[in-house]
C-alpha positions in Angstrom: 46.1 11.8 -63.7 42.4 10.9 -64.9 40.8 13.3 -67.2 37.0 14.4 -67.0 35.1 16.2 -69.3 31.4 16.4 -68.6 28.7 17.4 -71.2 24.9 18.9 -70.4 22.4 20.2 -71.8 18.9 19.7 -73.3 18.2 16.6 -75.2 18.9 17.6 -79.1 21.7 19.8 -78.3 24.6 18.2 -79.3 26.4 16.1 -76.7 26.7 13.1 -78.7 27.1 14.6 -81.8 30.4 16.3 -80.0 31.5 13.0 -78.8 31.4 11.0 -81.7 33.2 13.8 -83.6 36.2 14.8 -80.8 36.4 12.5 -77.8 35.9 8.9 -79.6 39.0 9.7 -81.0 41.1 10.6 -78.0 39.8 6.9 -76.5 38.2 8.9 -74.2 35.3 6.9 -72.4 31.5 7.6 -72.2 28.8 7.5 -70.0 25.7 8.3 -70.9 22.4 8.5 -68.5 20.1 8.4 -71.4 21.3 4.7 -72.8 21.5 3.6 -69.3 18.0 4.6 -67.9 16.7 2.6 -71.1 18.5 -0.5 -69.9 17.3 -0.4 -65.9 14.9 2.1 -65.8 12.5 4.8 -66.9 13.7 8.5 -67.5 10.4 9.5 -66.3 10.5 8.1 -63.1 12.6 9.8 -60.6 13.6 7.0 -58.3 14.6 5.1 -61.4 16.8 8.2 -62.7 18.2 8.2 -59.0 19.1 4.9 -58.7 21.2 4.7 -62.2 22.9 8.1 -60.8 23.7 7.0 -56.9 25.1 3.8 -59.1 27.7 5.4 -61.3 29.1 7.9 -58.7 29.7 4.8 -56.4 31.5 3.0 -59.1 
């Protein structure tokens, strides 16, 4: 059975830093919005942030 465990919270609290010390080691995968919206989008603009959303859950 798949395993989720899902982070949030403000940016600067943490998230990654909990990542890169616990779940990297347990090959556990990552997505992160943030590093996405850079890529296709701007984190500003809310269809943009929709769009990268609607994308993952349909994947």
């Amino acid at each position: 059975m798949k395993r989720y465990v899902i982070f949030a919270g403000v940016n600067g609290a943490g998230k990654s830093t909990l990542y890169q010390t616990f779940l990297k080691y347990h090959q556990m995968p990552r997505i992160n919005i943030d590093e996405i919206l850079k890529t296709f989008g701007d984190w500003k603009i809310t269809s943009d942030v929709m769009k990268v959303e609607n994308g993952l859950f349909r994947n």
